[in-house]
Backbone as CSV, one residue per row, in Angstrom:
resi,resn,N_x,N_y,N_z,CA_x,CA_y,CA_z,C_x,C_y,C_z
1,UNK,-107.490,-97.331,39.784,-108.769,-96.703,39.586,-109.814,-97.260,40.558
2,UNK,-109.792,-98.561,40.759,-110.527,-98.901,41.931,-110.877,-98.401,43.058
3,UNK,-109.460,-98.148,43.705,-109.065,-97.469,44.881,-110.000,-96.154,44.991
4,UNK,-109.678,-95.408,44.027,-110.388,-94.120,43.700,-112.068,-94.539,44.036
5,UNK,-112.286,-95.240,43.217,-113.496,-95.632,42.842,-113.887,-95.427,44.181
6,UNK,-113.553,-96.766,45.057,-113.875,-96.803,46.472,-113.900,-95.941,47.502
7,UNK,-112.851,-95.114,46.794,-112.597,-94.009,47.945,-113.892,-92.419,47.537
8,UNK,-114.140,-92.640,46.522,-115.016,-91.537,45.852,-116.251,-92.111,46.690
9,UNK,-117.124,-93.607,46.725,-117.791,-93.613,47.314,-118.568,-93.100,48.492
10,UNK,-116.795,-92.744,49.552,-117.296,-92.636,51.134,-116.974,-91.356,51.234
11,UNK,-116.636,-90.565,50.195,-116.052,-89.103,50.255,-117.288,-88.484,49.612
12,UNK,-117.342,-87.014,50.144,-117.951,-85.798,49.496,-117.408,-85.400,48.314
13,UNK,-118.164,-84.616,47.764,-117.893,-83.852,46.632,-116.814,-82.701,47.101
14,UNK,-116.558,-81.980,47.784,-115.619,-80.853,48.424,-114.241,-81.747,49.010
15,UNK,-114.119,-83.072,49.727,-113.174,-83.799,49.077,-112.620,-83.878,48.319
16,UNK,-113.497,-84.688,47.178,-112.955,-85.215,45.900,-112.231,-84.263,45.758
17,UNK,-113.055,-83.147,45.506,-112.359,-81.932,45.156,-110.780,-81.224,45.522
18,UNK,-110.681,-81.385,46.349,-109.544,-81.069,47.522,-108.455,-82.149,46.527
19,UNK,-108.849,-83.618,46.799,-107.950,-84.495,46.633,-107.042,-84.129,45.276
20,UNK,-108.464,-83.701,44.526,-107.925,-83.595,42.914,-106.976,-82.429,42.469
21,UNK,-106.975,-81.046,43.625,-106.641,-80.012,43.589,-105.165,-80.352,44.304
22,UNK,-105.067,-80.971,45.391,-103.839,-81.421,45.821,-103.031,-82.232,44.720
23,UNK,-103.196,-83.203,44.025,-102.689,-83.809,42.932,-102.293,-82.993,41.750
24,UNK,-102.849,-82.124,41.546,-102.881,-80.680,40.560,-101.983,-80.097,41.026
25,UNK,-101.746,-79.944,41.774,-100.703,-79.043,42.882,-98.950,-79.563,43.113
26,UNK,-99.395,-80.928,43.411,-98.195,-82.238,43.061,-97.411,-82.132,41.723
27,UNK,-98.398,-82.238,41.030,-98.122,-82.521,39.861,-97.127,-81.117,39.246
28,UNK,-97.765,-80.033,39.289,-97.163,-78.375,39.018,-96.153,-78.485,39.766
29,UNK,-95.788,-78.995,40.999,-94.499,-78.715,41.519,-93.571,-79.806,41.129
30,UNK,-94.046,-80.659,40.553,-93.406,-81.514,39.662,-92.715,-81.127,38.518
31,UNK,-94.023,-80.355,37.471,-93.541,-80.087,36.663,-92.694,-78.623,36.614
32,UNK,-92.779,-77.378,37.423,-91.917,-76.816,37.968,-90.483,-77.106,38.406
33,UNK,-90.101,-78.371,39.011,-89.074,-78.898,39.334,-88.165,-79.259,38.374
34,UNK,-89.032,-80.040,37.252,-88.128,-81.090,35.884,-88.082,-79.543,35.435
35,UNK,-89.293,-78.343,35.175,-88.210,-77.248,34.301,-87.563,-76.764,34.889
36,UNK,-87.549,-76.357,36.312,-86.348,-75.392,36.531,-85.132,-76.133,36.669
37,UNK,-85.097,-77.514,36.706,-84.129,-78.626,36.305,-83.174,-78.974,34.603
38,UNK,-84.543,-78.199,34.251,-83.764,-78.301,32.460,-83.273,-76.652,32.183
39,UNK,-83.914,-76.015,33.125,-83.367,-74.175,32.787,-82.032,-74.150,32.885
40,UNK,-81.542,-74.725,34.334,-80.424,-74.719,35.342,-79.489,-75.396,34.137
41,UNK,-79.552,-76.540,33.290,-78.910,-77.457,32.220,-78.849,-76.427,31.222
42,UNK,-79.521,-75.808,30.985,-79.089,-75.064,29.581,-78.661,-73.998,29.504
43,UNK,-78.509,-72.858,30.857,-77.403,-72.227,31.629,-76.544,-72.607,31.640
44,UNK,-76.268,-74.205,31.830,-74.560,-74.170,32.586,-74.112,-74.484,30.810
45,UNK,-75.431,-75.010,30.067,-74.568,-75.705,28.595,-74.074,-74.140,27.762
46,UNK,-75.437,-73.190,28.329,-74.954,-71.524,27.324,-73.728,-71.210,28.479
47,UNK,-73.463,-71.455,29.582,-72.322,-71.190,29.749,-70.785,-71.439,29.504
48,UNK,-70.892,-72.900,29.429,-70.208,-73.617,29.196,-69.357,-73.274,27.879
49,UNK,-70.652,-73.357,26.600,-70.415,-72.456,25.192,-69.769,-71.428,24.811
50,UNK,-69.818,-70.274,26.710,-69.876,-68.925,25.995,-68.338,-69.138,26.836
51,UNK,-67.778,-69.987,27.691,-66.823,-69.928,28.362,-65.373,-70.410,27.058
52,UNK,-66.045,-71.274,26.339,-64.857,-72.317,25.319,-65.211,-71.188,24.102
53,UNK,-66.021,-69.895,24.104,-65.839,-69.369,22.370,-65.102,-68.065,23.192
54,UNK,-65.031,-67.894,24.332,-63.999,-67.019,24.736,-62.902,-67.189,24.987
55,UNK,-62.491,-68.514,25.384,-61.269,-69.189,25.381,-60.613,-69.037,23.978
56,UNK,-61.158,-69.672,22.779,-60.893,-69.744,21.775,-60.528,-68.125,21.166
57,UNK,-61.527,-67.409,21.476,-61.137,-65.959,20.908,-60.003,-65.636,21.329
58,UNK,-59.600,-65.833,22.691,-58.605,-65.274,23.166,-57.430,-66.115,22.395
59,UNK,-57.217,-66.935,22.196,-56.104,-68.152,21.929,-56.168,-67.203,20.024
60,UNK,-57.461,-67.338,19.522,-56.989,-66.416,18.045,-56.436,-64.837,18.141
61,UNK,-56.567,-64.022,19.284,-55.655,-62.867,19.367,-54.538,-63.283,19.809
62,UNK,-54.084,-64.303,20.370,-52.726,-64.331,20.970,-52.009,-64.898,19.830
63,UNK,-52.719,-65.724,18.963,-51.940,-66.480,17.926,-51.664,-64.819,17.232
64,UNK,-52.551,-64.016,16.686,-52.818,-63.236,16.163,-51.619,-62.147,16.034
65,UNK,-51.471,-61.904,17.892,-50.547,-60.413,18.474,-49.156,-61.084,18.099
66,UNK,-49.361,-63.003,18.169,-47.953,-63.212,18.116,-47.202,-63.846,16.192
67,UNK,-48.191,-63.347,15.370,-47.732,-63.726,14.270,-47.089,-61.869,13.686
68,UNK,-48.319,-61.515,14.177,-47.956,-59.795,14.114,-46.521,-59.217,14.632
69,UNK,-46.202,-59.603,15.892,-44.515,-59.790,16.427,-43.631,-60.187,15.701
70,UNK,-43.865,-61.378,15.168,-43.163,-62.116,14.378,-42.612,-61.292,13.242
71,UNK,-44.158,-60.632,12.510,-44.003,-60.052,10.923,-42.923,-58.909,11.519
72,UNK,-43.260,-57.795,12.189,-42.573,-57.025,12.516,-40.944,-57.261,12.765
73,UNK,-40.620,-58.620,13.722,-39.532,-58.594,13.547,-38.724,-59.049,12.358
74,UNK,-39.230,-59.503,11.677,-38.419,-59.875,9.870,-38.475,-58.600,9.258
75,UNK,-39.623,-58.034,9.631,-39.445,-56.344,8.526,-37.952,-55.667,9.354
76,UNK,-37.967,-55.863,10.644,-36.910,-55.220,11.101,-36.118,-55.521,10.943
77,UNK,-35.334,-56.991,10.505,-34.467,-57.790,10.702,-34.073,-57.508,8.668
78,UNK,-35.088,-57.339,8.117,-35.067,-56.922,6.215,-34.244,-55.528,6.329
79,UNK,-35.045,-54.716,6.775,-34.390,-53.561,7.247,-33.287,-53.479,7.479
80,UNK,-32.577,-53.811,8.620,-30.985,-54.131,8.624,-30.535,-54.593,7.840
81,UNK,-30.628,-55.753,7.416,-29.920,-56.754,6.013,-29.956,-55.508,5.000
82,UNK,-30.807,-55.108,4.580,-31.170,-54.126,3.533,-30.194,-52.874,3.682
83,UNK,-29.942,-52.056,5.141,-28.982,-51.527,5.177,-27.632,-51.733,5.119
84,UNK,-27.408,-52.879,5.772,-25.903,-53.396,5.584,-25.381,-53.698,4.124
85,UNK,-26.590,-54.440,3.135,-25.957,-54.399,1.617,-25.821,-53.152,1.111
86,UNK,-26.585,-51.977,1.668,-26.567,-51.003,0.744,-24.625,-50.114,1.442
87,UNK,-24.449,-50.900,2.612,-23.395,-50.032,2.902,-22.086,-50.994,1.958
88,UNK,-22.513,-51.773,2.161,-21.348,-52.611,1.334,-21.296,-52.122,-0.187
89,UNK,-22.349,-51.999,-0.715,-22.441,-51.537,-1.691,-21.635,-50.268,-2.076
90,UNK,-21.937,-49.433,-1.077,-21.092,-48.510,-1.201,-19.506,-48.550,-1.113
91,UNK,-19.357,-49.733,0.092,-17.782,-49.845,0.320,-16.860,-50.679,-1.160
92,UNK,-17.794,-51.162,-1.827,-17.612,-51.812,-2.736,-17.306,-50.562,-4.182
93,UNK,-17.994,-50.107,-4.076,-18.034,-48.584,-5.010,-16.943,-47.942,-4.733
94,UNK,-17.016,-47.565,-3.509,-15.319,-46.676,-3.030,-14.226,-47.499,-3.750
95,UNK,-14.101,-48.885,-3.031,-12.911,-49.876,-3.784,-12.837,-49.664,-4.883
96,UNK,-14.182,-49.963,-6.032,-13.612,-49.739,-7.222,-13.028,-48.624,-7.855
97,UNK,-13.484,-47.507,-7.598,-13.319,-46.177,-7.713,-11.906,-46.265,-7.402
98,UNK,-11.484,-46.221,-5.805,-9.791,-46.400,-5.857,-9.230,-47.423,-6.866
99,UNK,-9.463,-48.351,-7.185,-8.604,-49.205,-8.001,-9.032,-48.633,-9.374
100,UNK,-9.743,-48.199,-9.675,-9.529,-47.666,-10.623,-9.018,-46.293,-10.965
101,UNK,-8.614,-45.723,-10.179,-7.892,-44.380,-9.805,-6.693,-44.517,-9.689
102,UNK,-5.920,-45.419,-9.032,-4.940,-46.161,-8.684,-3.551,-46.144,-9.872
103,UNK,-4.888,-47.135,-11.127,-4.055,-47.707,-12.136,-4.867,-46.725,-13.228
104,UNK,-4.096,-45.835,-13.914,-4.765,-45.543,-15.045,-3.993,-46.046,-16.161
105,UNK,-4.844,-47.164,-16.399,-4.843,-48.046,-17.598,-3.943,-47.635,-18.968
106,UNK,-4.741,-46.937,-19.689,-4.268,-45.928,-20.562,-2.746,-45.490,-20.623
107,UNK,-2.603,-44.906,-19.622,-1.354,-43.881,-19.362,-0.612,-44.728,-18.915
108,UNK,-0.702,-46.300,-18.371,0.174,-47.587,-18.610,1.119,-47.872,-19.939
109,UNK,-0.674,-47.910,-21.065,-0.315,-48.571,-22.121,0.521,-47.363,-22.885
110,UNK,0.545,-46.410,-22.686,0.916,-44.710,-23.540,2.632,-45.099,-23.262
111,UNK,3.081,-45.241,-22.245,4.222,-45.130,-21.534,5.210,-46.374,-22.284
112,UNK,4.343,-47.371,-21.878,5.096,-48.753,-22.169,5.222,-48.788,-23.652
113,UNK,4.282,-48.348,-24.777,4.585,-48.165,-26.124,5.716,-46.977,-26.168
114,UNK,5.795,-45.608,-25.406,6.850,-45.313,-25.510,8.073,-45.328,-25.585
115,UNK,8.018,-46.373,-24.141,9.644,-47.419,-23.804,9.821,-48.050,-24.860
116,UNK,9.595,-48.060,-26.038,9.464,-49.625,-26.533,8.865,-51.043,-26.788
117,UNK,7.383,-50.893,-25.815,6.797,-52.030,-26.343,5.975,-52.294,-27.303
118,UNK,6.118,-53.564,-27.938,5.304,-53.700,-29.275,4.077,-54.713,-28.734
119,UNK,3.700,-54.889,-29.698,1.711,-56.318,-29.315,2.982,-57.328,-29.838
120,UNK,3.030,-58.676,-28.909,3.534,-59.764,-29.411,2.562,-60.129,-30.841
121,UNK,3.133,-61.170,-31.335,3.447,-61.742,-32.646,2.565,-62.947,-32.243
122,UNK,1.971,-63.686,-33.697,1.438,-65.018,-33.164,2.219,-65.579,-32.806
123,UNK,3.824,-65.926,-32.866,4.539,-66.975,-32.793,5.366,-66.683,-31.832
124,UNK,5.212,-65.328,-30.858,6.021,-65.079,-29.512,4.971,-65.536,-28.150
125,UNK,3.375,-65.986,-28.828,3.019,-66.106,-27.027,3.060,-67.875,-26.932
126,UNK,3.225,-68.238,-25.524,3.334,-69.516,-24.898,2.092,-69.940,-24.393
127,UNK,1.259,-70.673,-24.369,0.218,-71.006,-23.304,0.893,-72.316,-22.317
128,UNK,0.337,-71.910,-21.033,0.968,-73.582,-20.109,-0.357,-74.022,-19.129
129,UNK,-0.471,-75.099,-18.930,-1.593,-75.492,-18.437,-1.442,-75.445,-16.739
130,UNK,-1.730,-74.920,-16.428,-2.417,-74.928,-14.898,-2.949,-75.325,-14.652
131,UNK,-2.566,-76.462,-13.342,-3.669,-77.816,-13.198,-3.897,-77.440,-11.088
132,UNK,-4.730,-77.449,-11.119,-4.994,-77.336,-8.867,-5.016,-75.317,-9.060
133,UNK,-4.353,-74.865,-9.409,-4.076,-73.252,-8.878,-4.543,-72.115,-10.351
134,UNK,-4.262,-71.285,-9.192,-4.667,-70.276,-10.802,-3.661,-69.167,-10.747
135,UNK,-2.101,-70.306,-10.575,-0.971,-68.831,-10.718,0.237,-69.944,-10.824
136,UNK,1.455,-69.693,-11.264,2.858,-70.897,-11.434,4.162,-70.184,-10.976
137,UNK,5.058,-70.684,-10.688,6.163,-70.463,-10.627,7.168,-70.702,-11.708
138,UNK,8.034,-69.521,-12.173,8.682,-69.888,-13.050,10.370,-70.837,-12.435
139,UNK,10.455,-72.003,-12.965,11.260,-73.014,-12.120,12.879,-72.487,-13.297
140,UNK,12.710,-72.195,-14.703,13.930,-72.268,-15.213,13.251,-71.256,-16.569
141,UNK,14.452,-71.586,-17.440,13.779,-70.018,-18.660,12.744,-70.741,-19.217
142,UNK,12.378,-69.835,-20.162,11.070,-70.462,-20.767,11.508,-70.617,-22.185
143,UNK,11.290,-71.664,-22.698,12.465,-71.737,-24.257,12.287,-71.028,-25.381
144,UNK,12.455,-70.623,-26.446,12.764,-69.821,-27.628,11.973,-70.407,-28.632
């Protein structure tokens, strides 16, 4: 302030003036500078922002297109499975149908009572234990 002081002394008024208007002037291109310094910062930060929520969007449609792929191929993959049981199903139906066409039961039992057969007796059936298999060989007679 001194300086000033001293220097205001030997100076005019249209000076001063000048001096103070130049400093005014300094100062605005100063403060012009620090904002278009903080504009330029909050551009690159809204850019920056708008660059990583587009990244991200994109990364949730791709997760998105590729869970959607996914679903589709299990519906397709249900689909088949779903057809193949229903064909078995059917091949399974035919079988029984022949085996039961095959053997008519009935007209077994009609015949064999004709020949001669009777319903065993409590005291004509045998039980034998089957141990590992579910069928035997007969090795010698079976006793009386």
């Amino acid at each position: 302030m001194r300086l000033l002081d001293e220097m205001a002394i030997h100076m005019t008024e249209d000076e001063i003036d000048a001096y103070y208007q130049r400093l005014e002037r300094e100062n605005l291109q100063r403060y012009y500078a620090i904002r278009a310094n903080r504009t330029i910062k909050e551009d690159r930060i809204r850019l920056c922002k708008l660059v990583a929520v587009t990244i991200l969007f994109l990364v949730v449609c791709i997760m998105f297109l590729k869970l959607n792929f996914q679903v589709q191929q299990q519906v397709y993959r249900v689909a088949v499975l779903q057809k193949e049981i229903d064909e078995l199903r059917l091949v399974n139906a035919d079988a029984k149908k022949r085996i039961e066409d095959s053997a008519d039961l009935h007209a077994i039992q009609e015949k064999a009572v004709a020949l001669g057969m009777t319903y065993p007796k409590q005291g004509n059936i045998i039980y034998y234990q089957v141990v590992g298999s579910d069928y035997m060989y007969q090795e010698c007679s079976i006793p009386k």
